[in-house]
N, C-alpha and C positions, 0 to 999 in steps of 0.2 A: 653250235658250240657256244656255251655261254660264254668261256673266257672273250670270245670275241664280241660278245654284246657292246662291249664298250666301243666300239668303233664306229661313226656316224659316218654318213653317207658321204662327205667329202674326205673322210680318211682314208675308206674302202676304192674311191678312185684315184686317191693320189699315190696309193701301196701299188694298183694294178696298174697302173701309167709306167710305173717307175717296177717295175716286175718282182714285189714285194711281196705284193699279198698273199701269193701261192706258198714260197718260204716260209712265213707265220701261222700260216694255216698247219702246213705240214709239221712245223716245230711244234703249235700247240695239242695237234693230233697225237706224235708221239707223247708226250707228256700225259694225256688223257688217257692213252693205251697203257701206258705203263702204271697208273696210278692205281686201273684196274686189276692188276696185276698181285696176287698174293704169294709168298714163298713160304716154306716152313724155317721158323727157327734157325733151325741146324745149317741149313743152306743161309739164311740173313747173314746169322755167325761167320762161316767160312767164307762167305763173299766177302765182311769187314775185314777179317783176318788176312786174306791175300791182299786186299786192295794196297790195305795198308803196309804189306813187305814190299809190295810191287813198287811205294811211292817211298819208301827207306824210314815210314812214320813207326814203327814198333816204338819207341822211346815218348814216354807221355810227354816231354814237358815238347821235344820236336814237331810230336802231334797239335798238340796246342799253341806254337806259334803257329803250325801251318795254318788251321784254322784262322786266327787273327789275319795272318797276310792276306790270306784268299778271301778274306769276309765272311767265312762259312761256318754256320751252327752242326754241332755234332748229326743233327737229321738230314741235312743237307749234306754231310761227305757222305751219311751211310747210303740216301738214295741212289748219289753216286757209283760207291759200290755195287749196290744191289739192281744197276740197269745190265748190267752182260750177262744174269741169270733170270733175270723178264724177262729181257729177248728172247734166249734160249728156249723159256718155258713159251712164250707167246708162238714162235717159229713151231713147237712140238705139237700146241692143242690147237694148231690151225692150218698148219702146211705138211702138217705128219706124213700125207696120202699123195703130195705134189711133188716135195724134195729131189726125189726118183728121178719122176717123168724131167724136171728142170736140169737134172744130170745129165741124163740122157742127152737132151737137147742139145747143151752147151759144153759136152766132152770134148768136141775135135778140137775144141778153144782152150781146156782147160790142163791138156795134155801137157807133160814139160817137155822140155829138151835143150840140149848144149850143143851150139854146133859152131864150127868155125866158118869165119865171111871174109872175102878178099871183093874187094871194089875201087874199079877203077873208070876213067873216061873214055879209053882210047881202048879202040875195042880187039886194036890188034894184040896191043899190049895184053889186053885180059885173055884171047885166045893162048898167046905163047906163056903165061904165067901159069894158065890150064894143062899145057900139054908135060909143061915142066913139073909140076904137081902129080898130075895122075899118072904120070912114067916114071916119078919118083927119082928127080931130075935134083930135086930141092925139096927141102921141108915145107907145109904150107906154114906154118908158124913163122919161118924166115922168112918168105915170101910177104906173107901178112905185113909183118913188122918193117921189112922195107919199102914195099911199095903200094898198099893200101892206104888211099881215100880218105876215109872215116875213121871214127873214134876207136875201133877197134885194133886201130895199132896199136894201140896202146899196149893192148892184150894178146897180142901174137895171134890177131884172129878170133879170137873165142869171145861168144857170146854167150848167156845164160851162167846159170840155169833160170829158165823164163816159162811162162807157158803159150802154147802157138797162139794164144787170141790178140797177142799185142804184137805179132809181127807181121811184117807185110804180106796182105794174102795169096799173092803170087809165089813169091818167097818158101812161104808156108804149106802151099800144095805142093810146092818141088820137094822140101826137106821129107814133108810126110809120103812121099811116094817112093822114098829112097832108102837105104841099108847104111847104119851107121860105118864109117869109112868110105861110103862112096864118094868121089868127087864130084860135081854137079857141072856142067859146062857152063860156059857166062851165060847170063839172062838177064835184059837190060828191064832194067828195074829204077825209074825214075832219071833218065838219061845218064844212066852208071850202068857199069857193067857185073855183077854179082857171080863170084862163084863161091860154092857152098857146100860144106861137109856135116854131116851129123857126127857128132862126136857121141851124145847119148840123148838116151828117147825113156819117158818114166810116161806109161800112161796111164791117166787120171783113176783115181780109185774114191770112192765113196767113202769112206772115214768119217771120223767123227768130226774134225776138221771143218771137212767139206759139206760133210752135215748143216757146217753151225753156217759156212757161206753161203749154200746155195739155200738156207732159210733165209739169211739177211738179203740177199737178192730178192725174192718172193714177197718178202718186206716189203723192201722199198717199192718195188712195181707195185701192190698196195696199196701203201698210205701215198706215193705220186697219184693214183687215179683217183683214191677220196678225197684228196685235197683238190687236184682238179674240178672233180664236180662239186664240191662245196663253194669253191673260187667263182665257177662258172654262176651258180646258185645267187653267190652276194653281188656279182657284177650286174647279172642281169635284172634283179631287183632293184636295186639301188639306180642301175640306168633309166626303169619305168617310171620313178617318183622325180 
């Protein structure tokens, strides 16, 4: 990578001592990718045109302080602009055939759902909070809100709308084995007790969306493993001299 030429052999191990050089690498990789990167016109156009509603610049003279405050030359916001339709276009002419299978993969993760959580320590307690709950003894929402644990008092229980990949995976095989309204017996779940209802289940669909994430994931697992070897590349050279 030329931009990196300028770096000598005591730069290149004081970036990697200091877990740097991989960051730089990566940041000027992107920048190289994207510079390759052609749009037409039409699309340059409407990417300036949102960017700048999306930032409340439609008014020249607001535009032209922003510019002054931020330091930036008119070619410098439009690249700005015009990096979330590269990507798009880079994600299409190169992961067009992957997108799918990376779906596929990572649906049980990307599935939504809203469900209600009651957690407590004492295990007795969470059995008779169970029994009063699915006998319909109490609301869980009152129950939640009195005598729950965790932050989710706050919310009478309710969690999400989230998708299964960020919640606990124990947790998350119960909800997904279960019928929204079911009640879930306690399941100690980090020395707490955990009972669980699905209140609602969305699962994941392919969109255009999803499209543009599970290209930018593809991405980054990418330019992580060319930076890695190019890292790996400058270290071990610079180690032999």
């Amino acid at each position: 990578m030329e931009s990196l030429n300028c770096l000598t052999r005591e730069c290149i191990i004081l970036l990697h001592k200091n877990k740097l050089l991989q960051p730089l690498i990566k940041s000027e990789l992107v920048k190289e990718v994207l510079q390759k990167i052609s749009l037409e016109q039409n699309v340059k156009d409407e990417s300036i045109k949102s960017f700048r509603e999306k930032l409340n610049l439609q008014d020249e003279n607001i535009f032209k302080e922003f510019l002054i405050k931020n330091n930036l030359s008119i070619d410098q916001f439009n690249n700005l602009a015009f990096q979330k339709n590269k990507f798009k276009k880079f994600y299409s002419d190169n992961f067009k055939g992957k997108i799918e299978s990376r779906f596929l993969e990572r649906k049980n993760e990307l599935d939504i759902i809203v469900y209600s959580l009651l957690r407590v320590s004492n295990l007795l307690m969470a059995k008779e909070l169970y029994l009063r709950a699915s006998g319909n003894e109490a609301d869980f929402g009152d129950l939640a809100q009195q005598y729950s644990e965790g932050l989710e008092k706050k919310s009478r229980g309710i969690i999400g709308p989230g998708p299964f990949g960020k919640m606990n995976p124990e947790l998350a095989d119960a909800l997904r084995n279960s019928k929204p309204g079911e009640i879930l017996p306690p399941i100690n779940i980090n020395n707490q007790h955990v009972i669980a209802r699905v209140e609602y289940y969305e699962p994941a669909q392919l969109d255009e969306f999803m499209r543009e994430k599970m290209g930018e994931e593809l991405f980054n697992i990418w330019i992580d493993n060319q930076a890695s070897e190019i890292s790996q590349k400058m270290i071990n050279t610079n180690q032999k001299t």
